[in-house]
DSSP file (Angstrom, degrees, kcal/mol; ACC not computed):
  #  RESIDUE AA STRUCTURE BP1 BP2  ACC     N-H-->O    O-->H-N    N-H-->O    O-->H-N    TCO  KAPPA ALPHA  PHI   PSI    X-CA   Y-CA   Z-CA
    1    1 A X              0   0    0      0, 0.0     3,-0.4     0, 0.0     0, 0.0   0.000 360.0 360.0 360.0  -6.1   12.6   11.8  -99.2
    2    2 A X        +     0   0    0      1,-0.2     0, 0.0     0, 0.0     0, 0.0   0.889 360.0  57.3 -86.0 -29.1   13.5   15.0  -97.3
    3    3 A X  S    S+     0   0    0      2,-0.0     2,-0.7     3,-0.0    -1,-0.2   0.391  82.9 108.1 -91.1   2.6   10.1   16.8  -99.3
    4    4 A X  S    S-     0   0    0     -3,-0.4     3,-0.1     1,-0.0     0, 0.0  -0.772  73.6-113.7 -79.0 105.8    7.7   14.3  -98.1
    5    5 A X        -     0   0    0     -2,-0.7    -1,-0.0     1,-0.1    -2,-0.0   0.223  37.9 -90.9 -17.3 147.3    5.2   15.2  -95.6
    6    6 A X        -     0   0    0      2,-0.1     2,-0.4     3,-0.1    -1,-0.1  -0.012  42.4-120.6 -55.0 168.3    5.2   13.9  -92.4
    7    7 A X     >  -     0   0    0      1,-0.1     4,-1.4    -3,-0.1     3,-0.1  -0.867  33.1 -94.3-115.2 178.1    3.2   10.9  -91.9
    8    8 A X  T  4 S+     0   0    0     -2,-0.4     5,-0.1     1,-0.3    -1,-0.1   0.376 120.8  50.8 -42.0 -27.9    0.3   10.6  -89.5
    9    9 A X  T >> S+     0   0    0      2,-0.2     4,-2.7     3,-0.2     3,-1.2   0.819 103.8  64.3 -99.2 -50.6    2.1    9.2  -86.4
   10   10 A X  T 34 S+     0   0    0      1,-0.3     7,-0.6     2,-0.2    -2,-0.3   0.960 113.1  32.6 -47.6 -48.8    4.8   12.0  -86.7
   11   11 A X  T 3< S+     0   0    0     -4,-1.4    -1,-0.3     5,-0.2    -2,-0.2   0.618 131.2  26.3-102.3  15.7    2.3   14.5  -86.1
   12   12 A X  T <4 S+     0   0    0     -3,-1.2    -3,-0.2    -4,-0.1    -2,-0.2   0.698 106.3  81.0-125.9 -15.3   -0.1   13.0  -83.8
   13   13 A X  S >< S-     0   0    0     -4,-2.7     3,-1.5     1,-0.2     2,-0.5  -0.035  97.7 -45.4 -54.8 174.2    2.1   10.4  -82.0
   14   14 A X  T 3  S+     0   0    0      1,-0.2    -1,-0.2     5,-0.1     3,-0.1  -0.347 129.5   2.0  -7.7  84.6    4.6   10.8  -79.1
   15   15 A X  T 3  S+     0   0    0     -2,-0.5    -1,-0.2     1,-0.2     4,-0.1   0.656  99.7 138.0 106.5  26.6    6.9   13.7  -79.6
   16   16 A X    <   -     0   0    0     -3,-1.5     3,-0.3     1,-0.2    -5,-0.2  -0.230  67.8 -46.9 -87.1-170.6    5.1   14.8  -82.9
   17   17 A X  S    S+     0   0    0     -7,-0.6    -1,-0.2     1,-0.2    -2,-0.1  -0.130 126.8  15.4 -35.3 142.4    4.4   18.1  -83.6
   18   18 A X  S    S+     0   0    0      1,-0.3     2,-0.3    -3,-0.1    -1,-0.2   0.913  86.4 156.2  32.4  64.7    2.8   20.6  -80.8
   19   19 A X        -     0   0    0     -3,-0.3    -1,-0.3    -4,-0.1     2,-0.2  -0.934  40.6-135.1-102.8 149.9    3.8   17.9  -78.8
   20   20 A X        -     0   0    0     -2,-0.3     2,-0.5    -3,-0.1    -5,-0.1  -0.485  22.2-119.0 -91.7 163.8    4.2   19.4  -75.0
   21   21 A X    >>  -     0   0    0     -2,-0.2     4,-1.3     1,-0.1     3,-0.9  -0.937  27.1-109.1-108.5 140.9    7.3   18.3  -73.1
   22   22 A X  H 3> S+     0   0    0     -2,-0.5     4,-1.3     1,-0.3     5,-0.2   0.641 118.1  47.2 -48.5 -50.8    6.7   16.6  -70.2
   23   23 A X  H 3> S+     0   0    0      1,-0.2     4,-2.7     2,-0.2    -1,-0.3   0.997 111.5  59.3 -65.6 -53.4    7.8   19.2  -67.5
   24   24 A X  H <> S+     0   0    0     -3,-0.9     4,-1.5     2,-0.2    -2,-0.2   0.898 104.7  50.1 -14.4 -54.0    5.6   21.8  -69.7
   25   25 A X  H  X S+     0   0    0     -4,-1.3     4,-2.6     1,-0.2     3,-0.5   0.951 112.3  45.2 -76.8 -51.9    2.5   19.6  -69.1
   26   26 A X  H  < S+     0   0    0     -4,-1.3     4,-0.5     1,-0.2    -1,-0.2   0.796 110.7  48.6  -8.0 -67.2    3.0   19.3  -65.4
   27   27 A X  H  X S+     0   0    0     -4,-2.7     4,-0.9    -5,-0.2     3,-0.5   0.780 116.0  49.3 -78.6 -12.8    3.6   22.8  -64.8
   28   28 A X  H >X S+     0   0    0     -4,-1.5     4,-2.2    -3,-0.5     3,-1.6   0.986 111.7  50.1 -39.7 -91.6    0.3   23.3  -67.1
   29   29 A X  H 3X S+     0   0    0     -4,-2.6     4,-1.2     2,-0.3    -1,-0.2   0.517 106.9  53.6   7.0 -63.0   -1.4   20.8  -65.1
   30   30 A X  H 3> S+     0   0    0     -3,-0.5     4,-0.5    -4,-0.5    -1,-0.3   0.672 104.2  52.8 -89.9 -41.8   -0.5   22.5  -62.0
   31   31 A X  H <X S+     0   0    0     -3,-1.6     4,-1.0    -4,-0.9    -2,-0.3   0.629 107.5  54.5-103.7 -33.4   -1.7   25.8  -62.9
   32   32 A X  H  X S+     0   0    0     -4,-2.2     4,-1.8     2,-0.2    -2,-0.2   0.931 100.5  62.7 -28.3 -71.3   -5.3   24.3  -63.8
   33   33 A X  H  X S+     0   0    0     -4,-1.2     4,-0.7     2,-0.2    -2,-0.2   0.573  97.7  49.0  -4.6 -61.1   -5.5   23.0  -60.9
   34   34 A X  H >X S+     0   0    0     -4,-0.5     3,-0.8    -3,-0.2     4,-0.6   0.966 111.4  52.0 -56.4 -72.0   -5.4   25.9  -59.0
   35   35 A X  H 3X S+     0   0    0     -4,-1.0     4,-1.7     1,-0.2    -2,-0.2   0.648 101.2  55.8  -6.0 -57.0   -8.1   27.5  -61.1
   36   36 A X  H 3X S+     0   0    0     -4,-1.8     4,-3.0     1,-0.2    -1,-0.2   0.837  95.3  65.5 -75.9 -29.1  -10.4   25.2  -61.0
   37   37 A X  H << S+     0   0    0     -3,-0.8     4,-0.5    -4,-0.7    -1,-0.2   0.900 111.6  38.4 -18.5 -72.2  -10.4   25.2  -57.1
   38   38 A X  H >< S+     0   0    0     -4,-0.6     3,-0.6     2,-0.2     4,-0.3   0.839 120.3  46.1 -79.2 -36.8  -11.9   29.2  -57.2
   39   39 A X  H >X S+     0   0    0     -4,-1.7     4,-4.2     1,-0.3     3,-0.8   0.931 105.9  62.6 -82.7 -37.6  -14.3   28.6  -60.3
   40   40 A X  H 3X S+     0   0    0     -4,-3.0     4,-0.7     1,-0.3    -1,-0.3   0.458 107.9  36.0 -38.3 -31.3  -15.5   25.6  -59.0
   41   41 A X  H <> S+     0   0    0     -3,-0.6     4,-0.8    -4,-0.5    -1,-0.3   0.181 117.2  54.4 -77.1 -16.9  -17.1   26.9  -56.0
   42   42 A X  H <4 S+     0   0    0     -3,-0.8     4,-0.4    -4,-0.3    -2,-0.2   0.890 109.6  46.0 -92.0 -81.9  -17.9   29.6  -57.8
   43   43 A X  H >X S+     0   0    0     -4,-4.2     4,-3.7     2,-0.2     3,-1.0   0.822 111.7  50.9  -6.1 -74.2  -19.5   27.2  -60.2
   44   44 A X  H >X S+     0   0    0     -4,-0.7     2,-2.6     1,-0.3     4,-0.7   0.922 109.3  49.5 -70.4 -83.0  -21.5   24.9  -57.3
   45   45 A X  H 3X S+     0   0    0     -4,-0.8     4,-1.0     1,-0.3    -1,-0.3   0.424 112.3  47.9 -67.6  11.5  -23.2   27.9  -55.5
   46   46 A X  H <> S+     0   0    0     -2,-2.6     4,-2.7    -3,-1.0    -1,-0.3   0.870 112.9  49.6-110.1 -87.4  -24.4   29.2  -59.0
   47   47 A X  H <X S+     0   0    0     -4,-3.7     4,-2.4    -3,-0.5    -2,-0.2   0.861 112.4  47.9 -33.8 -54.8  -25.6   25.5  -59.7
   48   48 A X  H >X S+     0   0    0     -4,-0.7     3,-1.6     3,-0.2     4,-1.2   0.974 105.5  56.6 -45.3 -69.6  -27.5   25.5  -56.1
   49   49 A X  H 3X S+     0   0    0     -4,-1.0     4,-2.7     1,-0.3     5,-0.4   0.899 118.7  35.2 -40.1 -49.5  -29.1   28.9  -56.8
   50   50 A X  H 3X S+     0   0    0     -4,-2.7     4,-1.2     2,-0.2    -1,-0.3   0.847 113.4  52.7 -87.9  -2.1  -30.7   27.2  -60.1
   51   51 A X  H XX S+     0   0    0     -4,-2.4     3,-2.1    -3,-1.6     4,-0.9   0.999 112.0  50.7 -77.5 -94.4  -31.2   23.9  -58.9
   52   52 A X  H 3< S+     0   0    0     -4,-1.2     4,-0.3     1,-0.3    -1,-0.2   0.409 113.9  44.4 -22.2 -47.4  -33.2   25.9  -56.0
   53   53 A X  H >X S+     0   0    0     -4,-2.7     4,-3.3     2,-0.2     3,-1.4   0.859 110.0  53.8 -89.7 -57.6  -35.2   27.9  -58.7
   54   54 A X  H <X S+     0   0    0     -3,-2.1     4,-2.2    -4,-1.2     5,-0.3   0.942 107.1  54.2 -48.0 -53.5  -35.8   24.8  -60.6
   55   55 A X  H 3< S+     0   0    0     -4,-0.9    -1,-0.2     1,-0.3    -2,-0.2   0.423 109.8  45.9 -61.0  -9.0  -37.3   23.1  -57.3
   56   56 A X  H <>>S+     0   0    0     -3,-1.4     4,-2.3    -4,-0.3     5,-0.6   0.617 107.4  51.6-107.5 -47.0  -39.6   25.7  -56.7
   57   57 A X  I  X>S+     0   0    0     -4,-3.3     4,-2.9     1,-0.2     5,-0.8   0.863 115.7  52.2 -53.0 -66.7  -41.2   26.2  -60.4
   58   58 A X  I  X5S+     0   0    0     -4,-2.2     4,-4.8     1,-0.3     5,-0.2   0.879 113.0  38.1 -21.5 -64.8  -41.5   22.6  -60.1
   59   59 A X  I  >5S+     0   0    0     -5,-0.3     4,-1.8     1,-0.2    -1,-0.3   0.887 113.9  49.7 -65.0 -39.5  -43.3   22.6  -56.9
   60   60 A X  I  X5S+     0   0    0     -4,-2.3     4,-2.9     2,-0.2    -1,-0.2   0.886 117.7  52.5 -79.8 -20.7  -45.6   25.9  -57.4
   61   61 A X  I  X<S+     0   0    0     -4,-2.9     4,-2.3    -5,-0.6     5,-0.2   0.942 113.6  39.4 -67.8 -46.9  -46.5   23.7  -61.1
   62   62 A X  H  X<S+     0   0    0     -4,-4.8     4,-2.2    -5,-0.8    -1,-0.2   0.903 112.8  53.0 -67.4 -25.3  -47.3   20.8  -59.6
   63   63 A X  H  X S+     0   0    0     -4,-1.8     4,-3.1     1,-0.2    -2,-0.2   0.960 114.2  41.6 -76.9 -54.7  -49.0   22.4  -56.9
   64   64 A X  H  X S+     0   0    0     -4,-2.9     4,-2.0    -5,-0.3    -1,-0.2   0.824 111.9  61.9 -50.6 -23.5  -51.4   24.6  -59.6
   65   65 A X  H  X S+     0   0    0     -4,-2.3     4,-1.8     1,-0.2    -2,-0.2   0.812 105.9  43.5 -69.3 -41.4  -51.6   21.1  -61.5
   66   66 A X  H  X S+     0   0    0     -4,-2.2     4,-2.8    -5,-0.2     5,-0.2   0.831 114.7  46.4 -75.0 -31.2  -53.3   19.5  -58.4
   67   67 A X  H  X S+     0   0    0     -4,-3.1     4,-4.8     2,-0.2    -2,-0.2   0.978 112.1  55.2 -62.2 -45.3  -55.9   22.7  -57.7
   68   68 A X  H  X S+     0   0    0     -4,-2.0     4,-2.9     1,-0.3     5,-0.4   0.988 112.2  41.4 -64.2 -77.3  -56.7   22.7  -61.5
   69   69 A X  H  X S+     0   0    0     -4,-1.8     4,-1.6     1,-0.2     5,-0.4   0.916 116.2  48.4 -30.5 -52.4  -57.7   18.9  -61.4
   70   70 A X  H >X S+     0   0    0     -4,-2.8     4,-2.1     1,-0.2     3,-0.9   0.973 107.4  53.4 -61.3 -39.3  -59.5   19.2  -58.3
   71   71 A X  H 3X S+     0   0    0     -4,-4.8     4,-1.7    -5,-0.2    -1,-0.2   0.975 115.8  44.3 -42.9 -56.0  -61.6   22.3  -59.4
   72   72 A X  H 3X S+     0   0    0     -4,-2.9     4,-0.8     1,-0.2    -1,-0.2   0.752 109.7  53.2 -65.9  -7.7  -62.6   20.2  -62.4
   73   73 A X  H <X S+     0   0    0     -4,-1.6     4,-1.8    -3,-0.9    -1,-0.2   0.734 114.8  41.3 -92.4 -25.9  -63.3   17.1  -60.4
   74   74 A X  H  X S+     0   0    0     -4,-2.1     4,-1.3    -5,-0.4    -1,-0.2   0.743 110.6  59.5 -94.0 -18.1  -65.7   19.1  -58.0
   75   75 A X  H  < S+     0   0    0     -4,-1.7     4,-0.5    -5,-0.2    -1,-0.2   0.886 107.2  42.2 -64.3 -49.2  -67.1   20.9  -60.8
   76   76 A X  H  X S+     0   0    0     -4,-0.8     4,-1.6     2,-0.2     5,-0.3   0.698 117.8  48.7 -90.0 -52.6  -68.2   17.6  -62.5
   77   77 A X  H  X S+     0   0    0     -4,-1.8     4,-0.8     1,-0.2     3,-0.3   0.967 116.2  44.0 -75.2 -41.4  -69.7   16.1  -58.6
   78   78 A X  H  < S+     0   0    0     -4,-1.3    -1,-0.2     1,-0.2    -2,-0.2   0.807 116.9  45.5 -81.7 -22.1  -71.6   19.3  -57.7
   79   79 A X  H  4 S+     0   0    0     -4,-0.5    -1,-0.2     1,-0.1    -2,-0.2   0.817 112.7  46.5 -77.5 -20.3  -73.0   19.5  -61.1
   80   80 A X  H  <        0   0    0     -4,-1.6    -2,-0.2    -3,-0.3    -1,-0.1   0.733 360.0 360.0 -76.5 -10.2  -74.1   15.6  -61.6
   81   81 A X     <        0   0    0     -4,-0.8    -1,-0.2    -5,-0.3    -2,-0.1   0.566 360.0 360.0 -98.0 360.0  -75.7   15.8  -58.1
C-alpha cells in the first residue's frame, strides 16, 4: 500500500499537501493586509481619474449627438417651408 498515490482528500483536504499551517496563514494574511491599504488608494484615485475621463467623453458625445440631430431637424423645417 506504501506505493499508492495519495487520494484526492490527502492532497486537497485539511492538512494535505501545500497545506499552510495555521500561524503561516495569519502571518500571510497580515502582511496582505498592509499592502492592500497603499495600493488601494493608489488604486481608487487612478479609478476616479478614468471614471472622470469616461464622464466627459460621454458628455461631449452626447452633447455632439444632440447638435447633429438638431442640425438635421432644422435642415428638414427650413427646407419644407
Amino acid at each position: 500500500m506504501a506505493t499508492e498515490a495519495p487520494s484526492w482528500a490527502d492532497q486537497w483536504g485539511s492538512g494535505g499537501f501545500g497545506a499552510m499551517d495555521e500561524e503561516e496563514s495569519h502571518k500571510s494574511n497580515k502582511e496582505n493586509d498592509s499592502n492592500k491599504k497603499g495600493s488601494s488608494s493608489a488604486g481608487l484615485g487612478k479609478a476616479k481619474a478614468v471614471a472622470v475621463a469616461g464622464a466627459q467623453k460621454v458628455k461631449n458625445g452626447t452633447s455632439m449627438g444632440i447638435k447633429w440631430v438638431k442640425s438635421k431637424c432644422q435642415k428638414k423645417n427650413s427646407s419644407s417651408t
